[in-house]
PDB file as gemmi writes it, atoms N, CA and C in Angstrom:
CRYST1    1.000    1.000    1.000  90.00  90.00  90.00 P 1                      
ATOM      1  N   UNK A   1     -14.756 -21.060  24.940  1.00  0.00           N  
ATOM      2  CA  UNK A   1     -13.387 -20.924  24.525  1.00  0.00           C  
ATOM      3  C   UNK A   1     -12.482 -21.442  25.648  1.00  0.00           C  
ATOM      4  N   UNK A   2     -11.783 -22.647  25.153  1.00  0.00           N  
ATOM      5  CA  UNK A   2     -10.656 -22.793  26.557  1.00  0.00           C  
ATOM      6  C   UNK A   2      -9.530 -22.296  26.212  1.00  0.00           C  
ATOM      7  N   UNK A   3      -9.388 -21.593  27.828  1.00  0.00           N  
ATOM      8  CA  UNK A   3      -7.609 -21.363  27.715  1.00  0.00           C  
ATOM      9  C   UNK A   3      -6.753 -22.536  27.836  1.00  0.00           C  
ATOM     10  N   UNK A   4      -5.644 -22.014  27.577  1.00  0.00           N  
ATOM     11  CA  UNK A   4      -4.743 -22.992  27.703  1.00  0.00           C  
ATOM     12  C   UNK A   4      -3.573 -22.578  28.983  1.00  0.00           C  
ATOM     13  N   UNK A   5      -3.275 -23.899  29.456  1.00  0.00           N  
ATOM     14  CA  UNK A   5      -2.351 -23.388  30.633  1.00  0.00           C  
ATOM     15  C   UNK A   5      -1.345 -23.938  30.179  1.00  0.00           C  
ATOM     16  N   UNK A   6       0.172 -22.791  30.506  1.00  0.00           N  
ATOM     17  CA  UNK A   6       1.461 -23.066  30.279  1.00  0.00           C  
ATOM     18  C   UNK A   6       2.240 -23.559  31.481  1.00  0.00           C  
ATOM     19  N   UNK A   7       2.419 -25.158  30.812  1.00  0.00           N  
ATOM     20  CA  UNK A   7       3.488 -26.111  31.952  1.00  0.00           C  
ATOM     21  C   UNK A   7       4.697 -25.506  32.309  1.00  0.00           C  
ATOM     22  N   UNK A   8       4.654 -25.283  33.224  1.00  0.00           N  
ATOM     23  CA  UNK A   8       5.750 -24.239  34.467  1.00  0.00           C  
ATOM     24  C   UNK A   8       6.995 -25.112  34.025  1.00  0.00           C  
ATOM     25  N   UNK A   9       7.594 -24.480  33.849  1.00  0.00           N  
ATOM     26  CA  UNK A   9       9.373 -25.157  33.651  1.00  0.00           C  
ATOM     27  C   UNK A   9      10.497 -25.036  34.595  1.00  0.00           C  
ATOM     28  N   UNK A  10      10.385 -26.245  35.049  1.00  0.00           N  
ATOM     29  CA  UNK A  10      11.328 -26.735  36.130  1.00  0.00           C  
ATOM     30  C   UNK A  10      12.737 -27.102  35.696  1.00  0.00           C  
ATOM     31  N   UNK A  11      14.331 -26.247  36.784  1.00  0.00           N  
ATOM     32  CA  UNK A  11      15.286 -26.609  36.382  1.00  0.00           C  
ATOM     33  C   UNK A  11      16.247 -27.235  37.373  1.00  0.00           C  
ATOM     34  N   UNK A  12      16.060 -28.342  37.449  1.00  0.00           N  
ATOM     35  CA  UNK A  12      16.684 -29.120  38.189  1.00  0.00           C  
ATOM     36  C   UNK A  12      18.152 -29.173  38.076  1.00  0.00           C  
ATOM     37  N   UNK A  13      18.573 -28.795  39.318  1.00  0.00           N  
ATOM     38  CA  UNK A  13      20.342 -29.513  39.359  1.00  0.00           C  
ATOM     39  C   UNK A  13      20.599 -30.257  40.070  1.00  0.00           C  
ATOM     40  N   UNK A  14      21.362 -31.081  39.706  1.00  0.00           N  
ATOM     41  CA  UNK A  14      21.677 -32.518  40.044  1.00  0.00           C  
ATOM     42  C   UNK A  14      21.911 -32.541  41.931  1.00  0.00           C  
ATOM     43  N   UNK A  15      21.703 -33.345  41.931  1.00  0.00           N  
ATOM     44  CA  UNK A  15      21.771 -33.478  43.569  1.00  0.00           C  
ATOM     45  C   UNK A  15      23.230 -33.534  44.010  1.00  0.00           C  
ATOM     46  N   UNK A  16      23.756 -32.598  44.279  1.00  0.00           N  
ATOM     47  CA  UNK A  16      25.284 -32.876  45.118  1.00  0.00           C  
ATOM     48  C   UNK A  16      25.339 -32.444  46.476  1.00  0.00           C  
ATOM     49  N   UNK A  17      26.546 -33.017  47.031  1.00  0.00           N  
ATOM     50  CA  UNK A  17      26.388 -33.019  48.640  1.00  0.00           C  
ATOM     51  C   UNK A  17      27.446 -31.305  48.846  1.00  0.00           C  
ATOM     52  N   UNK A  18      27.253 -30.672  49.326  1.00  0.00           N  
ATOM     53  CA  UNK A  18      28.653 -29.763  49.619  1.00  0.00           C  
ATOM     54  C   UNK A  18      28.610 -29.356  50.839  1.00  0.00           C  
ATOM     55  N   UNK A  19      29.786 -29.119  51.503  1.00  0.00           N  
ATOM     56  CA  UNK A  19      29.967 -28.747  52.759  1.00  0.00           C  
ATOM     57  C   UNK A  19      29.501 -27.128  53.154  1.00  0.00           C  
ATOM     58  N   UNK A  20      28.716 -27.028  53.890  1.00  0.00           N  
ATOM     59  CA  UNK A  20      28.231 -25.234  54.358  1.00  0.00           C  
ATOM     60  C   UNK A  20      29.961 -25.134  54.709  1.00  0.00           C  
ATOM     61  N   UNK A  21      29.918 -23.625  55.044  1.00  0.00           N  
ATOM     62  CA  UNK A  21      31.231 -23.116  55.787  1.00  0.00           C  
ATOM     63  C   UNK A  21      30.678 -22.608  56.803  1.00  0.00           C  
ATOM     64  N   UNK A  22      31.666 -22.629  57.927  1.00  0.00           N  
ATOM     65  CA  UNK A  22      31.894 -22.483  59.053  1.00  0.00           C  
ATOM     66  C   UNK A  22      30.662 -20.843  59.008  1.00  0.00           C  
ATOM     67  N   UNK A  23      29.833 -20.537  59.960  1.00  0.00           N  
ATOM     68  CA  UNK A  23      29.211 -19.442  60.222  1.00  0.00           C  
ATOM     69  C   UNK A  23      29.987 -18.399  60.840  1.00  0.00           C  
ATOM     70  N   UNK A  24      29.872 -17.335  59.475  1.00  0.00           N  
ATOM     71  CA  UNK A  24      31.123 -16.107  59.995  1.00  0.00           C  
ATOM     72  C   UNK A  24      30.724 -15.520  60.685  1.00  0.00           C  
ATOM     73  N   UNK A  25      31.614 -15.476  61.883  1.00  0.00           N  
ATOM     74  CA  UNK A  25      30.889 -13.938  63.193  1.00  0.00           C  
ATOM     75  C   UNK A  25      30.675 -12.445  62.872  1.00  0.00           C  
ATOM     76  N   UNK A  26      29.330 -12.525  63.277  1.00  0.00           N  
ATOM     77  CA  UNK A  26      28.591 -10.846  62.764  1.00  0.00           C  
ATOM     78  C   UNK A  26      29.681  -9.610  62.814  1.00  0.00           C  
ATOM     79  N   UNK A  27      29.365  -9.125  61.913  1.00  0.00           N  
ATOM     80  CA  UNK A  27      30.638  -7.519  62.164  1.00  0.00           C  
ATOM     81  C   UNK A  27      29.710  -7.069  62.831  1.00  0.00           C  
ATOM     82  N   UNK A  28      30.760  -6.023  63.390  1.00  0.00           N  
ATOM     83  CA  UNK A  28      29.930  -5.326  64.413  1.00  0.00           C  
ATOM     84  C   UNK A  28      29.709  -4.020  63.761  1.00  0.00           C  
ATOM     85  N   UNK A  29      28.985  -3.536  63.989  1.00  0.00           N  
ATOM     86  CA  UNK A  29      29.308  -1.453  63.682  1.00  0.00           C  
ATOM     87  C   UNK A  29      30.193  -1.041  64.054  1.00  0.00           C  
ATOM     88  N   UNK A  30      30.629  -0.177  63.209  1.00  0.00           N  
ATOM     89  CA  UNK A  30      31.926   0.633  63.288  1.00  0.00           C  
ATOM     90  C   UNK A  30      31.445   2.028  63.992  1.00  0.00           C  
ATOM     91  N   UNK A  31      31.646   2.130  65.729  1.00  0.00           N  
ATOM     92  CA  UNK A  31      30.796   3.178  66.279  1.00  0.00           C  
ATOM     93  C   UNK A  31      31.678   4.827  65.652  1.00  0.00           C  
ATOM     94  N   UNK A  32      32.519   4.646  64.984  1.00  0.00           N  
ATOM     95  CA  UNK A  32      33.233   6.287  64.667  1.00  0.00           C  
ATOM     96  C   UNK A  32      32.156   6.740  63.230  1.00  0.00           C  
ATOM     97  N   UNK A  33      31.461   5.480  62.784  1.00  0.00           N  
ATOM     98  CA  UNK A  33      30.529   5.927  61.881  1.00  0.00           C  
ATOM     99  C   UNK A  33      29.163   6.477  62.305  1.00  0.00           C  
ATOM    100  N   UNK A  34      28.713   6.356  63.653  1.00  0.00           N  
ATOM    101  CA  UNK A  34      27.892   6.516  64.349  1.00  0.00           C  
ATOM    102  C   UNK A  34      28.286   7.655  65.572  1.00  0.00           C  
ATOM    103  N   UNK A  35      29.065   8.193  65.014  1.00  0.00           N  
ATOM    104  CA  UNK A  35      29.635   9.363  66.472  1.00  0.00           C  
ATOM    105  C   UNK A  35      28.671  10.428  66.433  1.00  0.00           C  
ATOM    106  N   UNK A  36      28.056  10.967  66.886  1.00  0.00           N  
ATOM    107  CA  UNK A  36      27.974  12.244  66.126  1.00  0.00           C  
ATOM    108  C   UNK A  36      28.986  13.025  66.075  1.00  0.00           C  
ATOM    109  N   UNK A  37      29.065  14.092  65.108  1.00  0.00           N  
ATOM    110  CA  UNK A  37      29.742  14.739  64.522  1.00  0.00           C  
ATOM    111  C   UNK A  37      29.076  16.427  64.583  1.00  0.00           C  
ATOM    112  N   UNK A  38      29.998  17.684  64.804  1.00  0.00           N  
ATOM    113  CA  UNK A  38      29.393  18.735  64.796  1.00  0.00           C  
ATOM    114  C   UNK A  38      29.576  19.315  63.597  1.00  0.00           C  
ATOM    115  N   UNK A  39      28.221  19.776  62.518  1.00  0.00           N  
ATOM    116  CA  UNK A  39      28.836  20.191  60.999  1.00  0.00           C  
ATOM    117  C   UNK A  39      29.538  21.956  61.275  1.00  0.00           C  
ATOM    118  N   UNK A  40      30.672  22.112  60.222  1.00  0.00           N  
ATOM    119  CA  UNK A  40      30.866  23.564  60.377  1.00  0.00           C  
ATOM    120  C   UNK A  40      29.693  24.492  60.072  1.00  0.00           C  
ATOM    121  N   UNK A  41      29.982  25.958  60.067  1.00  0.00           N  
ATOM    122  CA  UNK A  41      29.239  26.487  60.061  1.00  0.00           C  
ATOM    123  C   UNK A  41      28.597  26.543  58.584  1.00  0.00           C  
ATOM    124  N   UNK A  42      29.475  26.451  57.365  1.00  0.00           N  
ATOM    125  CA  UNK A  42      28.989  26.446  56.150  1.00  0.00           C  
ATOM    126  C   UNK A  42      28.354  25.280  55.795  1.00  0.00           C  
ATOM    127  N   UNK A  43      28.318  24.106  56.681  1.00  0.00           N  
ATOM    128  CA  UNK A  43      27.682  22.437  56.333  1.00  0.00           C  
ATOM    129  C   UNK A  43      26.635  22.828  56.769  1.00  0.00           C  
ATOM    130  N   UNK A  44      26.633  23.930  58.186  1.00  0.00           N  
ATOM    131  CA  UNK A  44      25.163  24.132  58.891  1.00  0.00           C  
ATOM    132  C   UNK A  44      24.398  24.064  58.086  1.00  0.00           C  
ATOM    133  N   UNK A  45      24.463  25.460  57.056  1.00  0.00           N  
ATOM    134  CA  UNK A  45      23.261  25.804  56.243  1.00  0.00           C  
ATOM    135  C   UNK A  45      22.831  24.909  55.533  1.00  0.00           C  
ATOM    136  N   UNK A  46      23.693  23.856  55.357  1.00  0.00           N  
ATOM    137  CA  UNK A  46      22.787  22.449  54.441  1.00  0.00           C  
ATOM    138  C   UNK A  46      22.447  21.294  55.166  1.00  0.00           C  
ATOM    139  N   UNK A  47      22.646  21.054  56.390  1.00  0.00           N  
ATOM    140  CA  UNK A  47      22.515  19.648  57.074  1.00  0.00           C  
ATOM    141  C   UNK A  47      21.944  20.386  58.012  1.00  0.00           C  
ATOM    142  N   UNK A  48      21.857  21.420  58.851  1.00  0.00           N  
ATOM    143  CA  UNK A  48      20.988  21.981  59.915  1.00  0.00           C  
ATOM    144  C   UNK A  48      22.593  21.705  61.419  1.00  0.00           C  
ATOM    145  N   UNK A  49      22.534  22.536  62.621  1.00  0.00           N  
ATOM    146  CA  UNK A  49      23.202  23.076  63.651  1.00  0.00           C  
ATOM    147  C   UNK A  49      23.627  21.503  64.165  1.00  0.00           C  
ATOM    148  N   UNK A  50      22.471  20.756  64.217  1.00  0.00           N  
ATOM    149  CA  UNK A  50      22.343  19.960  65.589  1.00  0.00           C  
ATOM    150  C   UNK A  50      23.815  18.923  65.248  1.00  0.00           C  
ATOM    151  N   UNK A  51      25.007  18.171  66.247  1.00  0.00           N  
ATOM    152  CA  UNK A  51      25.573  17.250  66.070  1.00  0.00           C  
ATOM    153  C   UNK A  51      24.827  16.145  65.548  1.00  0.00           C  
ATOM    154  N   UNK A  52      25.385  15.380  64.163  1.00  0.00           N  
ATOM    155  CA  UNK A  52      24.853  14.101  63.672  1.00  0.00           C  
ATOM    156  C   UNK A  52      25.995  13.077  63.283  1.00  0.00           C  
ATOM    157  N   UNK A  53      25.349  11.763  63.103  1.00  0.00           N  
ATOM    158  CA  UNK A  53      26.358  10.720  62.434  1.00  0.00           C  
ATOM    159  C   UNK A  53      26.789  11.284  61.329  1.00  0.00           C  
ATOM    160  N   UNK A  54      27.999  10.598  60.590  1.00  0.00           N  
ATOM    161  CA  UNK A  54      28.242  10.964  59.297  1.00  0.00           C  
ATOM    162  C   UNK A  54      27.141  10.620  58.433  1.00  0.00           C  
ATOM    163  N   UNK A  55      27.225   9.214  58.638  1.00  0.00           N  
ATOM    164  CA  UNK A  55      26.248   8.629  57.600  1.00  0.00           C  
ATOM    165  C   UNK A  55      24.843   9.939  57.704  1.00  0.00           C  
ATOM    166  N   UNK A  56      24.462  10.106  58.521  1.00  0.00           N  
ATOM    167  CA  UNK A  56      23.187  10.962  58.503  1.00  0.00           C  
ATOM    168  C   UNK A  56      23.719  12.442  57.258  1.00  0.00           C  
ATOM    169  N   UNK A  57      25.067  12.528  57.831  1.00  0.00           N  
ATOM    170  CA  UNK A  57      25.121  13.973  57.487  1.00  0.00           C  
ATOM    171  C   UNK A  57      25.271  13.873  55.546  1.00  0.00           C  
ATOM    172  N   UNK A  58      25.908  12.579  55.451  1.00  0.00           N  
ATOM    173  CA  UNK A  58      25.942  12.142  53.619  1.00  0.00           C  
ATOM    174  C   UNK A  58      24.400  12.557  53.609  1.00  0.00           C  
ATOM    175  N   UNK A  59      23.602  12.040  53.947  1.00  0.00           N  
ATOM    176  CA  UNK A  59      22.212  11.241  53.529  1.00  0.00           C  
ATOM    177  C   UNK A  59      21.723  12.914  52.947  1.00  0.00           C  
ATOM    178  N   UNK A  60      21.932  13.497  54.029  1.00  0.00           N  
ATOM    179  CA  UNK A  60      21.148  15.151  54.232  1.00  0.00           C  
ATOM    180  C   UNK A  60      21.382  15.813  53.359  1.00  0.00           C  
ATOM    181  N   UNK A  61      22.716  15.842  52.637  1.00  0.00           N  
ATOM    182  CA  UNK A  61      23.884  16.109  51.649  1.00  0.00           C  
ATOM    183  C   UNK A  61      23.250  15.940  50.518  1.00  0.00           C  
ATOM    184  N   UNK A  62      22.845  14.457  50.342  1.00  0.00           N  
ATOM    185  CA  UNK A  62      22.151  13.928  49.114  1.00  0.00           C  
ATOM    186  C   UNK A  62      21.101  14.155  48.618  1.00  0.00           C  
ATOM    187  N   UNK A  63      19.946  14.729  49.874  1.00  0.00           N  
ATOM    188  CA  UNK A  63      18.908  15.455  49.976  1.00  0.00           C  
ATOM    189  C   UNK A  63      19.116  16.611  49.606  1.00  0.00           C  
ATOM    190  N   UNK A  64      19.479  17.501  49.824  1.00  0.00           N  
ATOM    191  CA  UNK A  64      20.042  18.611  49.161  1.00  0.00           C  
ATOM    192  C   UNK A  64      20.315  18.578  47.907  1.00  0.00           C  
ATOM    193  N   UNK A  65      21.186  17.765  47.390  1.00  0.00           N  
ATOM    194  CA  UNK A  65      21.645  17.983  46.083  1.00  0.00           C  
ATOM    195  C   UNK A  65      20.447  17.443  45.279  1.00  0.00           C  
ATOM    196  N   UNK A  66      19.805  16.184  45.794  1.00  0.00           N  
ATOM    197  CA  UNK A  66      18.618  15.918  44.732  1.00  0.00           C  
ATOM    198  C   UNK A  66      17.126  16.841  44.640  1.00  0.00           C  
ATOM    199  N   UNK A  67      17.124  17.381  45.678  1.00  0.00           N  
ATOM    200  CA  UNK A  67      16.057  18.620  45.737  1.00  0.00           C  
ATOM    201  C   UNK A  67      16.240  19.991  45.000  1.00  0.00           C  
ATOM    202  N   UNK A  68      17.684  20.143  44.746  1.00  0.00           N  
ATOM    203  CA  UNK A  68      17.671  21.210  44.065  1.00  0.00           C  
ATOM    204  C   UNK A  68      18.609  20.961  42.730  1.00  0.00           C  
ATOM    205  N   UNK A  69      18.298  19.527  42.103  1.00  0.00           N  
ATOM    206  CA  UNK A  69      19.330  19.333  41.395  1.00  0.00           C  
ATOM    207  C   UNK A  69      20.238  19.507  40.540  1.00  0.00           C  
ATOM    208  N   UNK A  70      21.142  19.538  41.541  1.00  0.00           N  
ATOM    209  CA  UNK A  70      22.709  19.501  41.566  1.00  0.00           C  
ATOM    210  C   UNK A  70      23.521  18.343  40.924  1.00  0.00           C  
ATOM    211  N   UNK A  71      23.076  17.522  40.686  1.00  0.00           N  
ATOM    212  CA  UNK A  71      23.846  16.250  39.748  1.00  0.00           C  
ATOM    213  C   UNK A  71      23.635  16.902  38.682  1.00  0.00           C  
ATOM    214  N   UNK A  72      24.843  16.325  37.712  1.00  0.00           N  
ATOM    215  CA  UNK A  72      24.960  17.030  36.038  1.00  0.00           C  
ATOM    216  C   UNK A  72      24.409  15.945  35.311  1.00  0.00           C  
ATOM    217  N   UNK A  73      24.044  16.315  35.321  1.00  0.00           N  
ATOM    218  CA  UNK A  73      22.431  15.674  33.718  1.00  0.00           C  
ATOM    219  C   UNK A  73      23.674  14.720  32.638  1.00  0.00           C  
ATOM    220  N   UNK A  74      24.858  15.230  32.221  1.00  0.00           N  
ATOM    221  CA  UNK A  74      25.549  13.967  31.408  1.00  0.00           C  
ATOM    222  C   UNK A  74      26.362  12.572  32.510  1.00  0.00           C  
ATOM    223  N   UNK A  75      26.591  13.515  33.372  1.00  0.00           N  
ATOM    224  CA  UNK A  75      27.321  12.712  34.255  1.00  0.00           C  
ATOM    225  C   UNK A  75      26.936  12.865  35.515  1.00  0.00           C  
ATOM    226  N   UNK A  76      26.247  11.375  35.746  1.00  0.00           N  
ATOM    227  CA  UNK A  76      25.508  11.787  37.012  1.00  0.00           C  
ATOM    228  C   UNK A  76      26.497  11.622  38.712  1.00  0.00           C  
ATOM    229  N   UNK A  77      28.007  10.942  38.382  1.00  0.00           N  
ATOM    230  CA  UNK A  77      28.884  11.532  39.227  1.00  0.00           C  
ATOM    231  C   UNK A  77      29.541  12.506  39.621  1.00  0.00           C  
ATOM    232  N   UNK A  78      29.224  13.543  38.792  1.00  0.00           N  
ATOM    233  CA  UNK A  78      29.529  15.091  39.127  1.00  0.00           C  
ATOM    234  C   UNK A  78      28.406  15.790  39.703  1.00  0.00           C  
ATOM    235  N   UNK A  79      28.131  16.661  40.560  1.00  0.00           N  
ATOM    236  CA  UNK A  79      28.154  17.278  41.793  1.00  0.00           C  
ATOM    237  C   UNK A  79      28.570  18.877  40.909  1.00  0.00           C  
ATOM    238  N   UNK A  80      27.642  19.709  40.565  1.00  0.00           N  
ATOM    239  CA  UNK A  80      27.433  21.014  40.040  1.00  0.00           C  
ATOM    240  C   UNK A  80      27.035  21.671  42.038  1.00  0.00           C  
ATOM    241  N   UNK A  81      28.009  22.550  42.071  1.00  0.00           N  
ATOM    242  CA  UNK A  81      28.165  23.594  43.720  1.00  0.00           C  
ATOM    243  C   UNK A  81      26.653  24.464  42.965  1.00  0.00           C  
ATOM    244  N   UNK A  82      25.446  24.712  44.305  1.00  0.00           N  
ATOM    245  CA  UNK A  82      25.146  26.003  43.896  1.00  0.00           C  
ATOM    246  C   UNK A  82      25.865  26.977  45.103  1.00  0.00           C  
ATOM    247  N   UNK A  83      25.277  27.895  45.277  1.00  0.00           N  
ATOM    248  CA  UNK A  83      26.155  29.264  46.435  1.00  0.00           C  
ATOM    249  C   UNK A  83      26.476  28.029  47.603  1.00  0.00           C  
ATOM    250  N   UNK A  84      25.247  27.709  48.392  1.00  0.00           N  
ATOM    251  CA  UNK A  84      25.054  26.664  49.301  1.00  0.00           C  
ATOM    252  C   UNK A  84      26.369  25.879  49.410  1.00  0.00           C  
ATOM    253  N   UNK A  85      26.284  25.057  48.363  1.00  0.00           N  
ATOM    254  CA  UNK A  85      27.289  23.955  48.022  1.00  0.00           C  
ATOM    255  C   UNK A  85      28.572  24.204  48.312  1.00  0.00           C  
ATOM    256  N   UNK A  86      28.698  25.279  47.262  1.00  0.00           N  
ATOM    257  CA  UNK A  86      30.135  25.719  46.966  1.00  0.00           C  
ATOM    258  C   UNK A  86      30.574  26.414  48.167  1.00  0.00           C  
ATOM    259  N   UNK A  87      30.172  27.158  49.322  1.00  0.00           N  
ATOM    260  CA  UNK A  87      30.886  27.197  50.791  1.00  0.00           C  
ATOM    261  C   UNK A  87      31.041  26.279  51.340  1.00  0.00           C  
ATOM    262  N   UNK A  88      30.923  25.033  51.097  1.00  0.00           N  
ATOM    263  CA  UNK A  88      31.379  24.099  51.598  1.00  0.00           C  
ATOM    264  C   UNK A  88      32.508  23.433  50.872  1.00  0.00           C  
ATOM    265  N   UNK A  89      32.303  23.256  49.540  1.00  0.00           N  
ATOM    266  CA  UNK A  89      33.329  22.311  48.432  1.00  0.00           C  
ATOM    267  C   UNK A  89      34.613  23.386  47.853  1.00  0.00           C  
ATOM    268  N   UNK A  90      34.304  24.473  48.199  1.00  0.00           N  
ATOM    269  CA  UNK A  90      35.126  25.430  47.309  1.00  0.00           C  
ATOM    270  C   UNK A  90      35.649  25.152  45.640  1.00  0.00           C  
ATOM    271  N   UNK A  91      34.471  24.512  45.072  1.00  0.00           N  
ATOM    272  CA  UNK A  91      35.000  24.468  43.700  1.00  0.00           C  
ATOM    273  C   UNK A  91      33.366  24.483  42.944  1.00  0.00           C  
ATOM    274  N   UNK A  92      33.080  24.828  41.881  1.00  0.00           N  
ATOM    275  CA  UNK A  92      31.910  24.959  41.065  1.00  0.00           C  
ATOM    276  C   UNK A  92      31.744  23.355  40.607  1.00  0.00           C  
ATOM    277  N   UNK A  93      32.076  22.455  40.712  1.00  0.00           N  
ATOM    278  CA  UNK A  93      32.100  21.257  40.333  1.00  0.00           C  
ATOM    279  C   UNK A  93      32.924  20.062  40.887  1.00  0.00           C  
ATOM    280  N   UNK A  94      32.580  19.197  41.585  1.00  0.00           N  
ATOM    281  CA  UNK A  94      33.435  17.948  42.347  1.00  0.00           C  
ATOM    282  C   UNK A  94      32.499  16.744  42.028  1.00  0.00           C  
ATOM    283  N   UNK A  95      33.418  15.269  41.899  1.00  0.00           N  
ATOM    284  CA  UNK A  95      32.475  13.843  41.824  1.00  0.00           C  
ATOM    285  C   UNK A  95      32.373  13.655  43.078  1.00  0.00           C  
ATOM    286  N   UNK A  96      31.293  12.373  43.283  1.00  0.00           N  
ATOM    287  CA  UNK A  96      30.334  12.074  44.239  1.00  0.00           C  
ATOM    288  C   UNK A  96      31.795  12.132  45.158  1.00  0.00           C  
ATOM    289  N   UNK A  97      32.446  11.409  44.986  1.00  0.00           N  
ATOM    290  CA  UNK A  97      33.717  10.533  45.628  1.00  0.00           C  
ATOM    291  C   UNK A  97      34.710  11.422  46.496  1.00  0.00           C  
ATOM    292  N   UNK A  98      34.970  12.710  45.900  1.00  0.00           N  
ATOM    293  CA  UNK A  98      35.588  13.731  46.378  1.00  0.00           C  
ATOM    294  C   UNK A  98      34.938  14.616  47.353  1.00  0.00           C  
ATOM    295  N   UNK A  99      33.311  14.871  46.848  1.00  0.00           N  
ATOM    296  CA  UNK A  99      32.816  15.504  47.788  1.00  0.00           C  
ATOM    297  C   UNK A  99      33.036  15.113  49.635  1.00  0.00           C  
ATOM    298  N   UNK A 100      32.585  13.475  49.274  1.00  0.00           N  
ATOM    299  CA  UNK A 100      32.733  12.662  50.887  1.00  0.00           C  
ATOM    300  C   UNK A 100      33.816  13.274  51.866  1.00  0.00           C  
ATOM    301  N   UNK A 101      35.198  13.017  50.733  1.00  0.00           N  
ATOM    302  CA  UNK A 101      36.016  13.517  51.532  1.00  0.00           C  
ATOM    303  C   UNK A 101      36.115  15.070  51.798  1.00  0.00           C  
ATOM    304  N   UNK A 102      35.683  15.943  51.084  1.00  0.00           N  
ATOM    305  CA  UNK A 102      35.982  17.274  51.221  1.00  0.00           C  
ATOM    306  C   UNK A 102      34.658  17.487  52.442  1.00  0.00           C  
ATOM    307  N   UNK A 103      33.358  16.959  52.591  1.00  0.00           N  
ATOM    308  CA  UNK A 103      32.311  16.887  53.616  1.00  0.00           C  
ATOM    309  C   UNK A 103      32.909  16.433  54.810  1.00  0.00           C  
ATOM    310  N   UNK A 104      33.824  15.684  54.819  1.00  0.00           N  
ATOM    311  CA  UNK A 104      34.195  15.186  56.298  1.00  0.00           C  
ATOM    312  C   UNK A 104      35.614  16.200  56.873  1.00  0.00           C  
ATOM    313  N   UNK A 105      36.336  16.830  56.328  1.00  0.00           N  
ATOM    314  CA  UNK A 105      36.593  18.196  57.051  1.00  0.00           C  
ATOM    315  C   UNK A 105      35.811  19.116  57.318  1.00  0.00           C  
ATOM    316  N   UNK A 106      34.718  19.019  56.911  1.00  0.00           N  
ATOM    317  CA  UNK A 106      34.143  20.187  57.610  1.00  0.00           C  
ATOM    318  C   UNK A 106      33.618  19.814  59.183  1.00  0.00           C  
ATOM    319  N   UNK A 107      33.364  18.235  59.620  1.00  0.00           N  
ATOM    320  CA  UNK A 107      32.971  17.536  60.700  1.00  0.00           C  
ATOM    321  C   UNK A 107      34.248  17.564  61.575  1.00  0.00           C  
ATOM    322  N   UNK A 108      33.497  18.243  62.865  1.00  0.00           N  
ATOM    323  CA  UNK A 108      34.484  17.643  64.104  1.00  0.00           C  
ATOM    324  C   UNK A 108      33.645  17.642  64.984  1.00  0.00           C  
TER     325      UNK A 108                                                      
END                                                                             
């Protein structure tokens, strides 16, 4: 029995010349995103004592909420507080977007 092999389809575009642009200079890190940060005492109980970056302290945040999940099943941008949560957010329910900011008062 032979198989049959399927001729690979090639899509050629026409040959044009165009100019690259100029090579943009690397951003740098933004070191206030990299500070550490000390969480309050109610962030403690969910991110742990030690000073961290923000970015770390989102990440830990997110860990939390997906381990014990806390996203609402219709809308997965809402953020359901359990006890944990809610000493930090003071509301039974906040979107992803609001939390950030209500998480970064608790950092100094």
């Amino acid at each position: 029995m032979a198989t049959a092999k399927k001729a690979a389809t090639t899509t050629s575009k026409p040959a044009t010349k165009t100019a690259k642009p100029a090579a943009a200079p690397k951003r740098a890190a933004n070191s206030a995103f990299m500070k550490p940060m000390t969480p309050s005492a109610e962030l403690a109980a969910i991110v742990g004592a030690k000073p961290l970056p923000r970015t770390e302290v989102t990440k830990k945040v997110w860990e939390y909420i997906k381990k014990n999940k806390l996203q609402d099943a219709a809308n997965k941008r809402m953020i359901n507080a359990d006890a944990k949560l809610k000493a930090v957010l003071k509301k039974p329910q906040v979107s992803m977007f609001e939390m950030t900011k209500i998480i970064s008062t608790h950092l100094s």
